[in-house]
C-alpha positions in Angstrom: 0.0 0.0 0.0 2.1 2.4 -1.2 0.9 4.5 -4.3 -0.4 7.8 -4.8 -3.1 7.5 -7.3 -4.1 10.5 -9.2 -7.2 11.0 -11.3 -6.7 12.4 -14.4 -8.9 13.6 -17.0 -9.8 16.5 -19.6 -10.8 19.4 -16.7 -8.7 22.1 -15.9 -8.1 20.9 -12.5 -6.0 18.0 -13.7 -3.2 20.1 -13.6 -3.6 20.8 -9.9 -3.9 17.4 -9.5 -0.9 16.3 -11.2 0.8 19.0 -8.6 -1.2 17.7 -5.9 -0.2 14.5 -6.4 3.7 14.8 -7.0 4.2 16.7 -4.3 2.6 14.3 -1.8 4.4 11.5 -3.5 7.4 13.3 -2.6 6.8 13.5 0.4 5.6 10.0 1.0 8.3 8.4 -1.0 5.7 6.2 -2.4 5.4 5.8 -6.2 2.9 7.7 -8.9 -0.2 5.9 -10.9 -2.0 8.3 -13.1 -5.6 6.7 -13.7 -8.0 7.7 -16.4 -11.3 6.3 -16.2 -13.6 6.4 -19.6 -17.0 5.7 -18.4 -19.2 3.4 -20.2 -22.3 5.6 -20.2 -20.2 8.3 -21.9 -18.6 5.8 -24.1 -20.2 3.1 -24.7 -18.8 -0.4 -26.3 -20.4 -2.4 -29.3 -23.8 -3.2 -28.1 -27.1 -5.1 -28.9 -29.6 -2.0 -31.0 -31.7 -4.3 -32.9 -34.5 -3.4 -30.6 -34.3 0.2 -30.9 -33.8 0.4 -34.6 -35.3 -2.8 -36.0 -34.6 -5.5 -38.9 -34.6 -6.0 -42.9 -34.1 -2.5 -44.8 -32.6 -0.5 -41.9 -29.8 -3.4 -41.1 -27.4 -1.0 -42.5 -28.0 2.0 -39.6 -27.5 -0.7 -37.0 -24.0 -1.7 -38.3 -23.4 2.1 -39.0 -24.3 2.9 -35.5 -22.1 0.3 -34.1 -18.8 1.2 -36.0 -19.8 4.6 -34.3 -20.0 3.6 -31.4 -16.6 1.7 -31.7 -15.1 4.7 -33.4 -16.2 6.9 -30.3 -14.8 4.3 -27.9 -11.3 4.2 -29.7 -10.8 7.9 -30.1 -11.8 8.0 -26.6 -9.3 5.4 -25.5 -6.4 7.7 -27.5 -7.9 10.9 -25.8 -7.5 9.6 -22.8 -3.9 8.1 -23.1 -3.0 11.5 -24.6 -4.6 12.7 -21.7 -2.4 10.6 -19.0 1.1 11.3 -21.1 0.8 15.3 -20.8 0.4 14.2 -16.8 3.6 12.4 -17.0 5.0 15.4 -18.6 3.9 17.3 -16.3 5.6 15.3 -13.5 8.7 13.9 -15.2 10.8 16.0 -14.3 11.1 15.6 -10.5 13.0 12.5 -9.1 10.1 10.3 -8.3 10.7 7.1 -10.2 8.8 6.0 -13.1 5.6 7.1 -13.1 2.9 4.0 -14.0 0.2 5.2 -16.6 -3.3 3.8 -16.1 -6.2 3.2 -18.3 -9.7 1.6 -17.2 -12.8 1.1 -19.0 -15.6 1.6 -16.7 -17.1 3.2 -13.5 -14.4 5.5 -11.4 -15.6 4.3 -8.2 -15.1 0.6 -9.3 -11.8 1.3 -10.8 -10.7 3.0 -7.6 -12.0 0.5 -5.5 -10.1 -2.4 -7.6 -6.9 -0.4 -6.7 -7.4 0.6 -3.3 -5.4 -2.4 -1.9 -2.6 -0.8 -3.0 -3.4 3.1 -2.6 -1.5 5.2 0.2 -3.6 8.2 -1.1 -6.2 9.1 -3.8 -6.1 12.8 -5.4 -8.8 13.9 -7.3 -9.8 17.1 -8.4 -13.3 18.9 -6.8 -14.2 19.6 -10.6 -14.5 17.2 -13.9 -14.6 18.4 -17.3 -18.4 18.4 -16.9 -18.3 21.1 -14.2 -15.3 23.1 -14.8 -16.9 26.5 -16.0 -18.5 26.5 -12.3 -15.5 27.7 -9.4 -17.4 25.8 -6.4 -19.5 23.2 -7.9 -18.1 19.8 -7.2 -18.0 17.1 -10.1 -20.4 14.2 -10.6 -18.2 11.5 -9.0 -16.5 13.2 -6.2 -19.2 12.4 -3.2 -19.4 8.8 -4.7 -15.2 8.5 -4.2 -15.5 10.2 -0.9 -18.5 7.6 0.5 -16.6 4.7 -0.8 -13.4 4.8 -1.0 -11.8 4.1 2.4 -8.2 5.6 2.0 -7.1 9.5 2.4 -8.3 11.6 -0.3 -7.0 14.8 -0.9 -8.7 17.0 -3.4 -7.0 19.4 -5.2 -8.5 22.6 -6.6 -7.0 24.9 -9.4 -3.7 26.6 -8.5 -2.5 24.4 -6.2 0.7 24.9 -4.5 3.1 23.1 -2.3 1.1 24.0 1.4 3.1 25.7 4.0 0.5 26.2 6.4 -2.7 23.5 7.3 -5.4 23.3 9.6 -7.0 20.0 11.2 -10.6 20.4 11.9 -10.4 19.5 15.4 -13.7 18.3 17.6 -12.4 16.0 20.1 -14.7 12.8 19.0 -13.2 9.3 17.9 -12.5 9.9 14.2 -11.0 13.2 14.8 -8.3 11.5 17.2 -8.2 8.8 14.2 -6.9 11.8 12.3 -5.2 13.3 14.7 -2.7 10.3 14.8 -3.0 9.9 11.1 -1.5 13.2 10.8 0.7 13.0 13.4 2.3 9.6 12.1 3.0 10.3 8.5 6.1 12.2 7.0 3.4 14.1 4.3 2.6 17.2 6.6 6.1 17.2 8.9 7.9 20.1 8.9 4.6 22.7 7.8 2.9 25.3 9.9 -0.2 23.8 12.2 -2.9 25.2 13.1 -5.4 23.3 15.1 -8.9 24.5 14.9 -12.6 23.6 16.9 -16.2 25.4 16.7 -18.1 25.2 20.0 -20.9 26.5 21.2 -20.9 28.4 24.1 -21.8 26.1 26.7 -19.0 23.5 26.1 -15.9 26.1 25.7 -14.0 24.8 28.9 -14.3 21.0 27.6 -13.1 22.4 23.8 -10.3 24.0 25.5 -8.7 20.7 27.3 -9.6 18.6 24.1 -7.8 21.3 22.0 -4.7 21.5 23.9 -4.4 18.2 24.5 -4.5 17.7 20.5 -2.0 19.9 20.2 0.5 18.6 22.8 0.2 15.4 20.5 1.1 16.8 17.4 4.2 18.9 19.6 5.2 16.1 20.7 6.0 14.5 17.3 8.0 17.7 16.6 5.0 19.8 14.9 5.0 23.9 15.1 1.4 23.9 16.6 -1.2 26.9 17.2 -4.4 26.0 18.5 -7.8 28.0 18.0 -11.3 27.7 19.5 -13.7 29.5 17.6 -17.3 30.1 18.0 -20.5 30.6 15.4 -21.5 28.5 12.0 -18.8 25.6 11.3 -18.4 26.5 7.9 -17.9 29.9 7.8 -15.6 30.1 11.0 -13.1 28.0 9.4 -13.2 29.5 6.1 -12.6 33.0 7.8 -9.7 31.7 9.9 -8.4 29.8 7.1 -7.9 33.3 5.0 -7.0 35.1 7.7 -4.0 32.7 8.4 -3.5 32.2 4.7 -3.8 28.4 5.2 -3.5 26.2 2.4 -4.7 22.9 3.1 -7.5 21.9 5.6 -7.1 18.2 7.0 -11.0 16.6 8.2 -11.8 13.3 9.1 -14.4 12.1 7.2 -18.1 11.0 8.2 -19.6 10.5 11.9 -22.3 12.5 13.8 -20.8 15.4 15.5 -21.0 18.4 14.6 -18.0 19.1 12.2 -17.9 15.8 11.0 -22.0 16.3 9.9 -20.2 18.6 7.2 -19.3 14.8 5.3 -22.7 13.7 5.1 -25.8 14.0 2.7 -26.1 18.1 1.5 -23.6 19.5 4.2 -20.8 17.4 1.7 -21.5 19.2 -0.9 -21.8 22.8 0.8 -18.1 21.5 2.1 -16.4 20.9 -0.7 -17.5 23.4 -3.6 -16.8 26.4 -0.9 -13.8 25.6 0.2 -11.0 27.9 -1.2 -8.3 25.6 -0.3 -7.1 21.9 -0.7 -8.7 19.3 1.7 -7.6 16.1 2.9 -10.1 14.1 4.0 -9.0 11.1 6.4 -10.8 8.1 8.0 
């Protein structure tokens, strides 16, 4: 398990995630995989269309229609490996190793989930080619890879950059600590700026406070530069303003649960998440 798989495809945000995903192979030492994925509703292989178009005179549109289809499918095929060897460009020239080139025929969540044995960390961009012309709507797939697959995902948005700076979205429950230790184990944020951040209400400030600073005594303690910040009001706005105020460029979440930050991973507040973010996340389980 030690590959960084990127997602690669026609949107503008594959160049992020070519960036995204060289610098955290960097600094995982692990080894680069670009995946493209053609889906088979977008191009579909020779199929049955006798029921749709019928027999006897009009046999010639049916085998028209299928050396379509097959000529859509193979241009597609070369689009897409034309696709995956401007990422290699792209990356080649850093000191990575040789970087594997991978092409699947089929459902993105499938193909990810055939791979994920071997998958340190998934990066994806938050738009596809479908949704590119929209800054903060979130493509097609992305909620479906965040649900399913079960390794770190971090998604990369347009102009990424090397982070200096990240905050963890801090609330003291179970799957928080989870990536807490996650963070606090792996070489890929060691070394950057940390800022440890939790929303509570009112009423529960004094417990916030001890969780907080016991968080960040963990992270100090594995040689982290560590600010800690308890905030107060609506989840997603606090930590947006912070995070431009501090000019933070990653935020690190874990991933699904029932408290309140971790809400923010589940049904509508996913979405709201993700295409208003104005920085990388890394989502962790």
């Amino acid at each position: 398990m030690n590959n960084v798989i990127a997602c690669i495809d026609g949107s503008q945000s594959a160049t992020a995630v070519c960036d995204a995903a060289l610098w955290a192979s960097k600094r995982l030492d692990a080894s680069l995989q670009l995946l493209h994925v053609l889906d088979r509703s977008e191009y579909p292989v020779k199929g049955d269309l006798t029921g749709s178009i019928g027999l006897g005179s009009r046999e010639h549109l049916l085998d028209e229609l299928v050396l379509l289809d097959e000529k859509r499918s193979r241009i597609a095929l070369e689009q897409g490996m034309a696709m995956l060897e401007a990422a290699r460009a792209r990356v080649s020239n850093a000191d990575i190793g040789e970087v594997q080139l991978l092409q699947r025929h089929g459902r993105l969540v499938e193909s990810l989930l055939d791979l994920e044995e071997s998958m340190r960390l998934l990066v994806i961009g938050r738009q596809g080619e479908a949704h590119e012309k929209s800054a903060h709507t979130i493509g097609s797939h992305l909620e479906s890879v965040i649900r399913t697959v079960q390794r770190p995902i971090l998604v990369a948005l347009p102009g990424f950059s090397a982070p200096k700076r990240f905050m963890i979205a801090y609330d003291g429950s179970s799957t928080a600590r989870k990536a807490l230790d996650m963070v606090a184990g792996s070489p890929l944020l060691q070394g950057l700026e940390c800022h440890v951040v939790n929303v509570a209400a009112q009423s529960r400030q004094s417990l916030s406070d001890a969780e907080l600073e016991e968080a960040c005594n963990a992270l100090r303690s594995q040689g982290f530069m560590v600010k800690g910040k308890l905030l107060e009001g609506d989840i997603q706005s606090a930590l947006q303003v912070y995070a431009r105020e501090q000019a933070l460029d990653l935020m690190v979440m874990g991933a699904y649960g029932h408290s309140r930050i971790r809400q923010f991973f589940v049904g509508s507040n996913t979405s709201r998440m993700l295409s208003m973010s104005d920085i990388a996340l890394l989502l962790l389980r």
